[in-house]
TORKOL-4160 file (C-alpha; in steps of 0.2 Angstrom, whole numbers, padded with zeros to 4 digits, m for minus):
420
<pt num="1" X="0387" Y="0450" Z="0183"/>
<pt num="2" X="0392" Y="0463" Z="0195"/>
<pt num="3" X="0374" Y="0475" Z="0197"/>
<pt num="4" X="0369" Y="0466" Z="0215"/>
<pt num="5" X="0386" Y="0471" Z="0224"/>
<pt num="6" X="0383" Y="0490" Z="0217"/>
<pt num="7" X="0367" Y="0492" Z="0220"/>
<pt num="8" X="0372" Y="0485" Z="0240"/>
<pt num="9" X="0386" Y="0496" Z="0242"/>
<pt num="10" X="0373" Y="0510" Z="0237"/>
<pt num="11" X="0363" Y="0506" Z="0250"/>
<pt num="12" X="0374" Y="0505" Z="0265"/>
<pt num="13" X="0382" Y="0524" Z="0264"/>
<pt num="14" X="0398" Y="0522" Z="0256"/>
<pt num="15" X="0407" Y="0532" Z="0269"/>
<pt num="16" X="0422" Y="0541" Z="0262"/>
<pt num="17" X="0416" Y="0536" Z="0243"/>
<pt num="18" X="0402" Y="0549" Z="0240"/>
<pt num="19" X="0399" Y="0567" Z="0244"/>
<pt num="20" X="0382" Y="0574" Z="0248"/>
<pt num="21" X="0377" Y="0590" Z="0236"/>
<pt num="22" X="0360" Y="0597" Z="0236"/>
<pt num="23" X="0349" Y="0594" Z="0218"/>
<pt num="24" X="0337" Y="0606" Z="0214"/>
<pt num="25" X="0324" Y="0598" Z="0222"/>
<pt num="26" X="0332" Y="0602" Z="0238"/>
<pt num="27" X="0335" Y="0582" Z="0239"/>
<pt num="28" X="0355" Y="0576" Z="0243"/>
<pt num="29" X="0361" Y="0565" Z="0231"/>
<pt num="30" X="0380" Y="0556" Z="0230"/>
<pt num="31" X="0391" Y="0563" Z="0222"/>
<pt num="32" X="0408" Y="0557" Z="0216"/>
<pt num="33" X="0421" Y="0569" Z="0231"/>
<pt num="34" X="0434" Y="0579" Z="0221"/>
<pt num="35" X="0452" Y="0569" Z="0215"/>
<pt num="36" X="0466" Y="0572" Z="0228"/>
<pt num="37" X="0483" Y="0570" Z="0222"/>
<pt num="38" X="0490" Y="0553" Z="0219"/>
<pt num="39" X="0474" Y="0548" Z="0213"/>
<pt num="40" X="0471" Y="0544" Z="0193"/>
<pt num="41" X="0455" Y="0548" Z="0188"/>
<pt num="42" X="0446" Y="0541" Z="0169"/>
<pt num="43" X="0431" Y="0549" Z="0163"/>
<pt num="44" X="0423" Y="0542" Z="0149"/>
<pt num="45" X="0410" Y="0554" Z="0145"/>
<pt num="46" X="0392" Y="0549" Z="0139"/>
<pt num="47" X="0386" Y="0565" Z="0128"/>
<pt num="48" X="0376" Y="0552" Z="0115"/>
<pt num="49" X="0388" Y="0560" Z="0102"/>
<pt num="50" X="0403" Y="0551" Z="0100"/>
<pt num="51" X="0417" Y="0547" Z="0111"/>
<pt num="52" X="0428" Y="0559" Z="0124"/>
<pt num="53" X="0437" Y="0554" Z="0139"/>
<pt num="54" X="0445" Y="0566" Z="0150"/>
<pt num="55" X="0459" Y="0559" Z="0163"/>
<pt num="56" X="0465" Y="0569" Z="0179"/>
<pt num="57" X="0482" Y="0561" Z="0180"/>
<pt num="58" X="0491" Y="0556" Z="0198"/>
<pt num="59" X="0499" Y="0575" Z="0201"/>
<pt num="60" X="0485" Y="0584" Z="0191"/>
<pt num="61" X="0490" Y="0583" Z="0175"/>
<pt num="62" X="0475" Y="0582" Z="0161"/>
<pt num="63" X="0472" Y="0575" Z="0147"/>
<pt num="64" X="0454" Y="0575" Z="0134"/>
<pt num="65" X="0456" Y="0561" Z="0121"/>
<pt num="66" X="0444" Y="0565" Z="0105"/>
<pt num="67" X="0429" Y="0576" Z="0107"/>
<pt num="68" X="0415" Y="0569" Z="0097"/>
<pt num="69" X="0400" Y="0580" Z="0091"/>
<pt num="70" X="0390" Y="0570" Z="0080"/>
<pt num="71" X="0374" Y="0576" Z="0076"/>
<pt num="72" X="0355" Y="0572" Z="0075"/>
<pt num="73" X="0346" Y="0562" Z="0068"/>
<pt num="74" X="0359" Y="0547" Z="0072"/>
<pt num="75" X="0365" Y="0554" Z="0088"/>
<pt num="76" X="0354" Y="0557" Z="0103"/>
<pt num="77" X="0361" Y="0573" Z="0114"/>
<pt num="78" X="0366" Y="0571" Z="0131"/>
<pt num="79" X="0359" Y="0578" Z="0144"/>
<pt num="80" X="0349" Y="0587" Z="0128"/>
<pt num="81" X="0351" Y="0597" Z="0117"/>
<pt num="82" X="0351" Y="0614" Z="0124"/>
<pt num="83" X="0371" Y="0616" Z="0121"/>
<pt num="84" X="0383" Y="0608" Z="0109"/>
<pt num="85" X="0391" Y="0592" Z="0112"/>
<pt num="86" X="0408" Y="0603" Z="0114"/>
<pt num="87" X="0401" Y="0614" Z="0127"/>
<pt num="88" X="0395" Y="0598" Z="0136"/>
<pt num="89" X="0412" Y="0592" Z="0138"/>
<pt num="90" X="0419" Y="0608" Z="0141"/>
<pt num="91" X="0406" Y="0611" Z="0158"/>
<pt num="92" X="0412" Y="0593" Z="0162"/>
<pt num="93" X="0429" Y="0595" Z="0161"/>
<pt num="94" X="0428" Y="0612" Z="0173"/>
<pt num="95" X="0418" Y="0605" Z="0185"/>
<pt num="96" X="0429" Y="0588" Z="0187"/>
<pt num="97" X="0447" Y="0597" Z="0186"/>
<pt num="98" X="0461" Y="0594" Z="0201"/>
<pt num="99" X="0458" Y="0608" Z="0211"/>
<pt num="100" X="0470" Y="0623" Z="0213"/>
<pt num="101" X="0479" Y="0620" Z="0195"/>
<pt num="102" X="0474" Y="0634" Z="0182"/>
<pt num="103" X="0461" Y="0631" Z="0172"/>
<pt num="104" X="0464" Y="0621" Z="0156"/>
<pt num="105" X="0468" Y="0605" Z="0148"/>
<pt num="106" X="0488" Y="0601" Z="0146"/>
<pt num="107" X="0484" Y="0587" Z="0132"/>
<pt num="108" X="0470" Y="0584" Z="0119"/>
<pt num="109" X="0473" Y="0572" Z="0108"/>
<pt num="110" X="0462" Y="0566" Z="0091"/>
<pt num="111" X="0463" Y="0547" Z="0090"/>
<pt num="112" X="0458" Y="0551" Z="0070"/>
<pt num="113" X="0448" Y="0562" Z="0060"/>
<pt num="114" X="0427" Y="0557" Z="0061"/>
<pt num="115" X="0415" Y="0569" Z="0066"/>
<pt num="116" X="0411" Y="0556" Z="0084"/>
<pt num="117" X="0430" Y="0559" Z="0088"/>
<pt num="118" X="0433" Y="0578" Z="0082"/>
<pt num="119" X="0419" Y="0587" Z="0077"/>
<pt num="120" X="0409" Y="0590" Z="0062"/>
<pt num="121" X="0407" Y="0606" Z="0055"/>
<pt num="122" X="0392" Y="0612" Z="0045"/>
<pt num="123" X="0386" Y="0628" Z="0037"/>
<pt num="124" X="0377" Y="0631" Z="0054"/>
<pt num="125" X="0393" Y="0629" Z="0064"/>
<pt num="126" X="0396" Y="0647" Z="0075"/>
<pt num="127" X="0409" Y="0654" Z="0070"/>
<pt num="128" X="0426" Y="0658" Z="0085"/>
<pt num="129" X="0428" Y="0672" Z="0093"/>
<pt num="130" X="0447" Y="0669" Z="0092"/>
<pt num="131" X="0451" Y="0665" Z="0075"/>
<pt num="132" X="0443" Y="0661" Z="0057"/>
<pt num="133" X="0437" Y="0644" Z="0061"/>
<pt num="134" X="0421" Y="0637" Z="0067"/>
<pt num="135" X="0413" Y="0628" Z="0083"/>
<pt num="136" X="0412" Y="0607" Z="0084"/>
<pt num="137" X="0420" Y="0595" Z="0094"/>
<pt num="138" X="0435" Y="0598" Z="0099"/>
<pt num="139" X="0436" Y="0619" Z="0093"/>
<pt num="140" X="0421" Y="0621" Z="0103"/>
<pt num="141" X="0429" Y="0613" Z="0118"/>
<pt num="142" X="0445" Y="0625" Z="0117"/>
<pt num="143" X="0434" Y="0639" Z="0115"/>
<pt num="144" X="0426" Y="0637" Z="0133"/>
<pt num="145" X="0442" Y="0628" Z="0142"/>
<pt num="146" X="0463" Y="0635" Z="0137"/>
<pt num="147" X="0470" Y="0619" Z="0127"/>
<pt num="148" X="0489" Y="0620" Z="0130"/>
<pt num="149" X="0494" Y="0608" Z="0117"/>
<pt num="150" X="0486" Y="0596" Z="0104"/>
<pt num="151" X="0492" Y="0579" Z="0099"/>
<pt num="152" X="0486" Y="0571" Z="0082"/>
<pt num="153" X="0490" Y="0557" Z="0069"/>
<pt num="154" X="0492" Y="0570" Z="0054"/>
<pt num="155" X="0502" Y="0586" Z="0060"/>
<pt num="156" X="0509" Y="0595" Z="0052"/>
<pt num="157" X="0505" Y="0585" Z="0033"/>
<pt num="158" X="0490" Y="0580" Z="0036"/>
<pt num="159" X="0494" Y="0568" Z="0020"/>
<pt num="160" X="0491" Y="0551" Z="0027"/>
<pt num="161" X="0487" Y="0540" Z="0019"/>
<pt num="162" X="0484" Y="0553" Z="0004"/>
<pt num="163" X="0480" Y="0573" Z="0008"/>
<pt num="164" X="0465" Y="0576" Z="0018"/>
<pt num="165" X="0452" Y="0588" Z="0011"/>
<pt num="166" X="0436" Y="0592" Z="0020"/>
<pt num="167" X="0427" Y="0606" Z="0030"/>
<pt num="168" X="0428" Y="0596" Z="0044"/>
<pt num="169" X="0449" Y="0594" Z="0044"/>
<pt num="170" X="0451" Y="0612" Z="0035"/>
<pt num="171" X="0443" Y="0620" Z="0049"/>
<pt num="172" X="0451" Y="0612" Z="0063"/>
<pt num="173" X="0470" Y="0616" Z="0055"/>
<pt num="174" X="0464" Y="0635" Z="0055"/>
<pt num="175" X="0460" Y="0632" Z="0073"/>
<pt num="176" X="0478" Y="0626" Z="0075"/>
<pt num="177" X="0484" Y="0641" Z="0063"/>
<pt num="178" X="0474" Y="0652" Z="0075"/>
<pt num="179" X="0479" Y="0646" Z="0092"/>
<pt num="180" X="0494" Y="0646" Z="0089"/>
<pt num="181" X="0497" Y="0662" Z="0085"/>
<pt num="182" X="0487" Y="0669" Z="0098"/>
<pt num="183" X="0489" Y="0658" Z="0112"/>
<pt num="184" X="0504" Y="0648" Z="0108"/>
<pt num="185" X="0495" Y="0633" Z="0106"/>
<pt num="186" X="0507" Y="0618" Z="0104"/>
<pt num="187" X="0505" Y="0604" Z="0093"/>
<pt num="188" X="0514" Y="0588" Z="0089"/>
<pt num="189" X="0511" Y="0572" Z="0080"/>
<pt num="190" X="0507" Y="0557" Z="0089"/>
<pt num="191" X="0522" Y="0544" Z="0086"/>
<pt num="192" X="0519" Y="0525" Z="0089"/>
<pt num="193" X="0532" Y="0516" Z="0102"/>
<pt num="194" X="0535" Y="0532" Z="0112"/>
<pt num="195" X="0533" Y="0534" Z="0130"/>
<pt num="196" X="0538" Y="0550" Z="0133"/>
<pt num="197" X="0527" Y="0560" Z="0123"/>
<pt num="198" X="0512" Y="0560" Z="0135"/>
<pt num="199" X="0522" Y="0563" Z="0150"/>
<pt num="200" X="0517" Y="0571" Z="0169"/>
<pt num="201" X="0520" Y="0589" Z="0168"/>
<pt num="202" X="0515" Y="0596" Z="0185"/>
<pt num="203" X="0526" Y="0585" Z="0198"/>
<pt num="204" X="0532" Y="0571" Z="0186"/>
<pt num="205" X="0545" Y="0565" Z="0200"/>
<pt num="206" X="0534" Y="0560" Z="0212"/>
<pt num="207" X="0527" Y="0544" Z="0204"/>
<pt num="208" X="0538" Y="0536" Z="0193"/>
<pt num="209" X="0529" Y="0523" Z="0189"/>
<pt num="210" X="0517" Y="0532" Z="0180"/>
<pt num="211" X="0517" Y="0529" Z="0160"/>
<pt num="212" X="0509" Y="0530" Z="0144"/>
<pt num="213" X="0517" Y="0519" Z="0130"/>
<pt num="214" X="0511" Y="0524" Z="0111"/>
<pt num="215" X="0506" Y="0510" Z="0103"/>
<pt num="216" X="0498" Y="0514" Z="0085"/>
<pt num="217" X="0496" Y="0525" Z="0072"/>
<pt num="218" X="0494" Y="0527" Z="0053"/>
<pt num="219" X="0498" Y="0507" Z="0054"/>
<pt num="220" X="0514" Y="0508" Z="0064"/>
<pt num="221" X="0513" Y="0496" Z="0081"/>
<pt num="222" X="0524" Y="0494" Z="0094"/>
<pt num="223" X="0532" Y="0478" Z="0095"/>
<pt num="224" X="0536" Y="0476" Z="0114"/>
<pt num="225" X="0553" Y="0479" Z="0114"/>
<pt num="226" X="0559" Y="0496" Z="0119"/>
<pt num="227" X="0555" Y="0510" Z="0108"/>
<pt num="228" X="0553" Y="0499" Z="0091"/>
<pt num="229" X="0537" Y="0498" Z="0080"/>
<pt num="230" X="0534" Y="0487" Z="0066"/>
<pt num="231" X="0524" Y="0494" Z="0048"/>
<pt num="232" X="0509" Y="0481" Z="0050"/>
<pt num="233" X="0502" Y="0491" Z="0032"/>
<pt num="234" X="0509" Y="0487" Z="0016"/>
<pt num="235" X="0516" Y="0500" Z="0005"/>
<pt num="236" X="0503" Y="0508" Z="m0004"/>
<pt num="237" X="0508" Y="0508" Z="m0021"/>
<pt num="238" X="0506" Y="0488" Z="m0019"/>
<pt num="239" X="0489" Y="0490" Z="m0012"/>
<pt num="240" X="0473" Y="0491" Z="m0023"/>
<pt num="241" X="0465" Y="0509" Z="m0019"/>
<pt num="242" X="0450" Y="0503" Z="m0012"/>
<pt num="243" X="0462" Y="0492" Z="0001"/>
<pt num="244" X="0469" Y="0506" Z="0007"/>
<pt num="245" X="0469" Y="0512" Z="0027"/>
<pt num="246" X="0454" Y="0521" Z="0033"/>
<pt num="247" X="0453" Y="0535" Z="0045"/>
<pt num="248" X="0449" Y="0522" Z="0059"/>
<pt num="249" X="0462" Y="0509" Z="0054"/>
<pt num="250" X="0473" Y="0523" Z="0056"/>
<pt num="251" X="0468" Y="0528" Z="0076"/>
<pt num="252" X="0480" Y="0531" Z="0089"/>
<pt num="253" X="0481" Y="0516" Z="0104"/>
<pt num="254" X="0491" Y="0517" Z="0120"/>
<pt num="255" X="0493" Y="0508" Z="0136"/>
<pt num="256" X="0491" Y="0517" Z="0152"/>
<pt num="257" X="0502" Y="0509" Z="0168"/>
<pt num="258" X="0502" Y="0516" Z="0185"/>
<pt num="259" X="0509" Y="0506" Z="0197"/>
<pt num="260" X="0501" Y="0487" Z="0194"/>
<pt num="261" X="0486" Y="0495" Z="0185"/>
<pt num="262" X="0486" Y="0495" Z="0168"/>
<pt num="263" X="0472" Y="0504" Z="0155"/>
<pt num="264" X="0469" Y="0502" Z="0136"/>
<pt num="265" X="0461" Y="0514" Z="0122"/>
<pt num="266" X="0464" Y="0514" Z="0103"/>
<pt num="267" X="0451" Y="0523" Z="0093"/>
<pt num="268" X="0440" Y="0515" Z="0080"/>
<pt num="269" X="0453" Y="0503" Z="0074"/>
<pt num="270" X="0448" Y="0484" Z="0070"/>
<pt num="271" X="0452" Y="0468" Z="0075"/>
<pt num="272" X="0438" Y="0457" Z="0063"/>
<pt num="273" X="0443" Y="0462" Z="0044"/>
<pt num="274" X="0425" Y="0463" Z="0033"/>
<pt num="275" X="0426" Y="0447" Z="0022"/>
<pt num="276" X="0437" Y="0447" Z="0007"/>
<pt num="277" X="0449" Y="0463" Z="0015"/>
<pt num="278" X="0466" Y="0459" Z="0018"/>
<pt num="279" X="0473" Y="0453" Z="0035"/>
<pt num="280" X="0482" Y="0469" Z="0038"/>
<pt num="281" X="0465" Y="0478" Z="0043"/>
<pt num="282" X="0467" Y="0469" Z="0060"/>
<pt num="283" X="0476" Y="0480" Z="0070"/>
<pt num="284" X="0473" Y="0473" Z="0087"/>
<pt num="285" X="0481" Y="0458" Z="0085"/>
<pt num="286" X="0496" Y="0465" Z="0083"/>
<pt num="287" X="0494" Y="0478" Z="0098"/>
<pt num="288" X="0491" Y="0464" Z="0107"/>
<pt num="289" X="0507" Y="0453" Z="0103"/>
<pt num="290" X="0516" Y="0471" Z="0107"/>
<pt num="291" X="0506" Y="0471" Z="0124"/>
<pt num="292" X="0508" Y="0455" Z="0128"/>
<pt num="293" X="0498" Y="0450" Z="0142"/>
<pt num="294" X="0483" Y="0455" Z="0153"/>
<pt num="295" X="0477" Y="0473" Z="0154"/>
<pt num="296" X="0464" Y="0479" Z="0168"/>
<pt num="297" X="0454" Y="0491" Z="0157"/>
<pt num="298" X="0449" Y="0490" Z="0140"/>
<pt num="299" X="0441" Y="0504" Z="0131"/>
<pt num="300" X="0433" Y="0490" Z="0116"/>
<pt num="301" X="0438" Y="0498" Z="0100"/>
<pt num="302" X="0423" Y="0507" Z="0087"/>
<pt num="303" X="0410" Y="0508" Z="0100"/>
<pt num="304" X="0408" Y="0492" Z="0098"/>
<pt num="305" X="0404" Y="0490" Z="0081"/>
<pt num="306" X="0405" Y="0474" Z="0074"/>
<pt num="307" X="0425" Y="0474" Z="0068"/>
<pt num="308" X="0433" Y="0475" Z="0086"/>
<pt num="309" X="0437" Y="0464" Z="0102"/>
<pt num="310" X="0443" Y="0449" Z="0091"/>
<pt num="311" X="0445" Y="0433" Z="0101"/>
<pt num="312" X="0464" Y="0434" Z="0102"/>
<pt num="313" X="0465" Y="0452" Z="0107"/>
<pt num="314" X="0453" Y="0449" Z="0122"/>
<pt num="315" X="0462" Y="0432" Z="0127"/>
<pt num="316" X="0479" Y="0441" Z="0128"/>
<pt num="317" X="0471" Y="0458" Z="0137"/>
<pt num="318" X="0458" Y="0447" Z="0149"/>
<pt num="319" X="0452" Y="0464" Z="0154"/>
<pt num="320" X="0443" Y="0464" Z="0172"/>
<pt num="321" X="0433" Y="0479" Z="0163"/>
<pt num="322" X="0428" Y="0482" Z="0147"/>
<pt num="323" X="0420" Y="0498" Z="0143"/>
<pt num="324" X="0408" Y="0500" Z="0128"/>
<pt num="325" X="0409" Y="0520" Z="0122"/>
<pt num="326" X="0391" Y="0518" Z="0111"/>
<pt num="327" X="0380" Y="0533" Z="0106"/>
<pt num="328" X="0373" Y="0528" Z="0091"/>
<pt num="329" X="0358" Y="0516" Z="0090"/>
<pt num="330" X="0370" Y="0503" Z="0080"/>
<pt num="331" X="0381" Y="0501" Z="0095"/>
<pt num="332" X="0386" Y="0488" Z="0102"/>
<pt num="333" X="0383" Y="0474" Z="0090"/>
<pt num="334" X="0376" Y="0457" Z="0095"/>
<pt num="335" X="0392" Y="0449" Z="0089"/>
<pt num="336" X="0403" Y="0462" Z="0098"/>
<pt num="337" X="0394" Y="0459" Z="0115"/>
<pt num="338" X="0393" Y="0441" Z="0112"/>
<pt num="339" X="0412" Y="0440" Z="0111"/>
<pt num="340" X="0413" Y="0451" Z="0126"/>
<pt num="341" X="0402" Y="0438" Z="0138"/>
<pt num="342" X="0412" Y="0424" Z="0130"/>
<pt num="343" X="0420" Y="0413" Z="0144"/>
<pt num="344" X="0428" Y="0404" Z="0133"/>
<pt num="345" X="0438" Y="0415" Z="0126"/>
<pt num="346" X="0442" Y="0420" Z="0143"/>
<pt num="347" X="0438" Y="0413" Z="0158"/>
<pt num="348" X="0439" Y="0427" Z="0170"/>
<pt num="349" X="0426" Y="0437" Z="0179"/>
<pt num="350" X="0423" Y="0452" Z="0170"/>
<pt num="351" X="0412" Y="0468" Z="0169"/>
<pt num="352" X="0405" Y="0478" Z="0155"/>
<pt num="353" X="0401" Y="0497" Z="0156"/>
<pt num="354" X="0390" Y="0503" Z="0141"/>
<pt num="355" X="0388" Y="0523" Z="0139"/>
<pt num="356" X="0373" Y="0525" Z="0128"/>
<pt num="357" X="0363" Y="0508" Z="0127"/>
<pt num="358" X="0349" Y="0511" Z="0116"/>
<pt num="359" X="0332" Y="0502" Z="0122"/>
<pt num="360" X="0330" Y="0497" Z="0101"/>
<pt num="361" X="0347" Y="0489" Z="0104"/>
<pt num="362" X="0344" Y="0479" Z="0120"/>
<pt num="363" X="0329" Y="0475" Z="0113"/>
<pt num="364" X="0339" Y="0468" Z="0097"/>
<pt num="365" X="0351" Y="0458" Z="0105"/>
<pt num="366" X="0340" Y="0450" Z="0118"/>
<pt num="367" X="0345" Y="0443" Z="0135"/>
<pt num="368" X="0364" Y="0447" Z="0134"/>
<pt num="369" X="0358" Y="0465" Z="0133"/>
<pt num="370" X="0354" Y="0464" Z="0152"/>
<pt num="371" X="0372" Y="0456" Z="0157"/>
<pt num="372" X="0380" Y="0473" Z="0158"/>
<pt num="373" X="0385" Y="0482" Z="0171"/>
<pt num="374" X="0378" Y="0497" Z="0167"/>
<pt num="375" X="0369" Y="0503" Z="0151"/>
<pt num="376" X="0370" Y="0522" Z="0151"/>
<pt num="377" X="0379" Y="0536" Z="0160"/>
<pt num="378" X="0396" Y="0543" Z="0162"/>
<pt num="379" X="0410" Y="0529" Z="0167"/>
<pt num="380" X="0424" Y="0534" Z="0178"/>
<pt num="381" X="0437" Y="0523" Z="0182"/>
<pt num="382" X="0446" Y="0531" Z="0201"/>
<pt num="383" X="0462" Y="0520" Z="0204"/>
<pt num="384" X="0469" Y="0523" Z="0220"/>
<pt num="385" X="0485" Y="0532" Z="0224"/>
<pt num="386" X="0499" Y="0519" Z="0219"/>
<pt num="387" X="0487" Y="0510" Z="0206"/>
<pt num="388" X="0487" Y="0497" Z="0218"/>
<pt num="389" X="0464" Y="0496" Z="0217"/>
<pt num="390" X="0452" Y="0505" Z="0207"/>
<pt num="391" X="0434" Y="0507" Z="0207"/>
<pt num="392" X="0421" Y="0510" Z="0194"/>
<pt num="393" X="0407" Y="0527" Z="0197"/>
<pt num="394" X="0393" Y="0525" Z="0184"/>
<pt num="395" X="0389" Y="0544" Z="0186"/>
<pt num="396" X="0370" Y="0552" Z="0178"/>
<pt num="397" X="0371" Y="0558" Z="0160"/>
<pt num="398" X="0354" Y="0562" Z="0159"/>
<pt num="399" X="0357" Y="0581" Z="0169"/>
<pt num="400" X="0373" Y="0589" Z="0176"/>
<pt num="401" X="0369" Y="0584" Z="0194"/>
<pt num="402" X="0384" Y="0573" Z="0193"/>
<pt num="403" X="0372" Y="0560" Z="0205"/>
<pt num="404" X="0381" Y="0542" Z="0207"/>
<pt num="405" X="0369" Y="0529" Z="0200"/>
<pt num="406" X="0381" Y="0512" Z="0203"/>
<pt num="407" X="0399" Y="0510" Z="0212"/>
<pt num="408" X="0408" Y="0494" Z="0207"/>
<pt num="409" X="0423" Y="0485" Z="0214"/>
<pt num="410" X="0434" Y="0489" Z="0223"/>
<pt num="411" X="0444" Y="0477" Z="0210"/>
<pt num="412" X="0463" Y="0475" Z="0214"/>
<pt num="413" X="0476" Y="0481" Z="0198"/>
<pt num="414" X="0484" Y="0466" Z="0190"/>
<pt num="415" X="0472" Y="0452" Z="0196"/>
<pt num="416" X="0463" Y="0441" Z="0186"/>
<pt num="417" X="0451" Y="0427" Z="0188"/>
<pt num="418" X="0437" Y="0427" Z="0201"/>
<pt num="419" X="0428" Y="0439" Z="0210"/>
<pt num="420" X="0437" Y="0455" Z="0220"/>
């Protein structure tokens, strides 16, 4: 795989890629320099609670999609445990923020509604200090950074695909009642086939071919053709209860393009139905069909538990890089990882990225445990102004030095096949 060229291009200085900062020991270590405009930055953060990804968009937009705070025993905290998952993502997300914009985050967006993605509150939740509502995941997050405007598969209902009733989901639509009151929050439901709902909002005219396409939720999939989606989910009156859609068949997917690069996320949902469930419960096959050829980065579905990343989904996307969001000690599965080396599935070269790779895992899977790229840390995908390259940082997730521990690529947008 790809560990001997970053470990070389650690070695020899990488001028103009790294900045020098002083740690607490007084040592320099490399940094990852600030964005610049023009540039798209993706960080998929490593917190050992769930998944959250903030992007810096080319003219400084920013976006945090899900927010997880899973908790203890099955969830190891990262760097530790001194301070909530939220407030971890929160310090991220200030200290990587284009410089110069007010502080803030002009989109957060819930692919669905699982503690690892929102939040989970408990008894022993803090409560706000702006509202009746308590601290997890996301809430926690917008308590430390101003959240102009949140995006979800249930607003304003909430009655998908029956009502939802728990603390969890009650606490964060008093959050929304809150906010919005006070601060003027805006909130909007996400809608499958879109591409102008997630749009630039600081200087939107000055790269035009920047755009996110919607491409699921609640079981409607874009079809490739304009603005149309297709219901891939049965009605539910002809469905036996226990059939019915879950929260994660129900997650929100889009496609990111920018320039000739091209970027992938969608949540928990599946693409490998448990025997004896109905075909329907794929929903990457037909986000594929819709997508329709090759993508440069996946984000593999369910932290790569063992329904996601089926064959045909991964021979139509060939991704260059596939990133594994894992914190629990379940994640990835041997099958899941397996399909991910495959070469017959796909030929091309590729590279995997895995953000919490428990050492009871690797030691579980075996030998293909040490094919990754990278088995623990923060994963930020920088593509170059234009979206013409990108690189991959493998940052420390262990402290908040924010210390580089690999560099790989520089891999060209829309390539496949061979090596960069």
């Amino acid at each position: 795989m790809r560990m001997p060229r970053a470990r070389h291009l650690l070695g020899v200085g990488l001028a103009g890629l790294l900045v020098q900062t002083s740690g607490a020991s007084g040592q320099a270590a490399a940094t990852l320099p600030p964005w610049t405009p023009g540039t798209l930055d993706i960080h998929h953060l490593a917190t050992g609670q769930g998944n959250s990804t903030f992007f810096v968009l080319p003219d400084g937009t920013t976006m945090l999609l899900d927010a997880g705070a899973a908790t203890p025993p099955v969830a190891t905290p990262r760097p530790d445990a001194s301070r909530s998952a939220g407030e971890w993502i929160a310090r991220y997300v200030s200290r990587m923020a284009p410089p110069g914009r007010d502080p803030g985050i002009d989109y957060a967006l819930l692919t669905h509604f699982h503690a690892d993605h929102m939040g989970f509150i408990s008894a022993e939740s803090p409560p706000s200090v702006h509202g009746d509502y308590q601290l997890a995941g996301i809430t926690d997050v917008a308590e430390h950074v101003p959240v102009r405007r949140m995006i979800d598969r249930g607003w304003p209902d909430y009655d998908y695909p029956e009502p939802l009733d728990n603390p969890s989901i009650d606490n964060y639509r008093r959050f929304l009642d809150a906010r919005r009151a006070s601060d003027g929050l805006g909130v909007e439901r996400f809608a499958a086939g879109r591409s102008d709902q997630l749009r630039l909002v600081v200087d939107p005219g000055a790269y035009p071919s920047f755009q996110i396409r919607n491409l699921h939720s609640n079981g409607d999939v874009w079809t490739g053709t304009g603005d149309a989606v297709a219901r891939i989910v049965p009605p539910l009156d002809s469905v036996p209860k226990e059939d019915w859609p879950t929260e994660n068949h129900s997650s929100l997917a889009f496609l990111l393009r920018y320039g000739p690069f091209s970027y992938y996320t969608g949540g928990d949902l599946q693409g490998v139905p448990p025997d004896g469930f109905p075909a329907w419960h794929d929903q990457e096959t037909p986000i594929a069909r819709g997508i329709g050829g090759p993508v440069d980065v996946v984000v593999i579905g369910h932290h790569g538990s063992i329904e996601p990343a089926n064959a045909f989904f991964l021979a139509t996307l060939r991704p260059r890089v596939e990133i594994v969001p894992a914190w629990s000690r379940t994640h990835p599965a041997p099958v899941v990882l397996k399909r991910l080396l495959n070469r017959r599935i796909y030929p091309d070269a590729r590279d995997i990225f895995v953000l919490e790779f428990h050492d009871e895992t690797k030691a579980t899977i075996g030998s293909r445990a040490e094919q990754v790229a990278s088995d623990h840390g923060h994963v930020v995908v920088r593509v170059a102004p234009g979206g013409e390259s990108y690189r991959v940082f493998v940052l420390d997730n262990r402290t908040e030095s924010g210390a580089v521990l690999s560099i790989h690529g520089p891999y060209p947008s829309g390539r496949r096949g061979g090596e960069p």
